[in-house]
N, C-alpha and C positions, 0 to 999 in steps of 0.2 A: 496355178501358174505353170503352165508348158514350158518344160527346158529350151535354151535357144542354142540352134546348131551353133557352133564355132564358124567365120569364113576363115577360110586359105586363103585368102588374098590381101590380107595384109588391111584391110578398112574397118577393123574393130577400133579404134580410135572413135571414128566418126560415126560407127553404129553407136557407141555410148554415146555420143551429142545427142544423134538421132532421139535415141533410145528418152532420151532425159529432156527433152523439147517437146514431144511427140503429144500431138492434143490429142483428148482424152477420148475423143472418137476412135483414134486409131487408125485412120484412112493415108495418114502420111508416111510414104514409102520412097524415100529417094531413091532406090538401086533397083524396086523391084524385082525380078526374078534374075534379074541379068548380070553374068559375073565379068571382073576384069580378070583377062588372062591373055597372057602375052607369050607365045611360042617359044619353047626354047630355045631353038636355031637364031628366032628373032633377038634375044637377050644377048645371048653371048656374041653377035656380031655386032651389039651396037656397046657392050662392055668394051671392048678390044681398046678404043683409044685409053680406056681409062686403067688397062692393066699396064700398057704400054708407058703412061705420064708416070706411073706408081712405078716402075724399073726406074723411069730414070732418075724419078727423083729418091730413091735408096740409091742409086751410085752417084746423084750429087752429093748428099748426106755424107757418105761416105770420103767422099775428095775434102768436103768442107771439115771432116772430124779430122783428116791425115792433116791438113794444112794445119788448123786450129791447134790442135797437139801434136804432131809432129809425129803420129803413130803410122 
């Protein structure tokens, strides 16, 4: 049995489905050669709203613990 690479791409989850469903021929290959990879410029611009809700909801948190306890 041939060692199997690791992916980078975060779908080792679904290769063990694969992996463990796969008839016994061996012909089933949902990803084939083809990788998902998403730019980095592309992540981090579409991250942005979501660092943005994460500030303010720590300086909600924050108002709600002064109110609450009176800190």
């Amino acid at each position: 049995m041939a060692p199997k690479e690791t992916e980078t791409c975060g779908r080792c989850a679904m290769s063990s489905v694969v992996d463990t469903t796969e008839s016994d021929d061996g012909d089933r290959d949902p990803y084939g050669d083809a990788r998902i990879e998403v730019p980095e410029d592309e992540m981090r611009r579409v991250a942005v709203p979501q660092i943005l809700l994460g500030r303010v909801k720590g300086k909600l948190d924050e108002v709600a613990t002064r109110l609450t306890y009176g800190r």
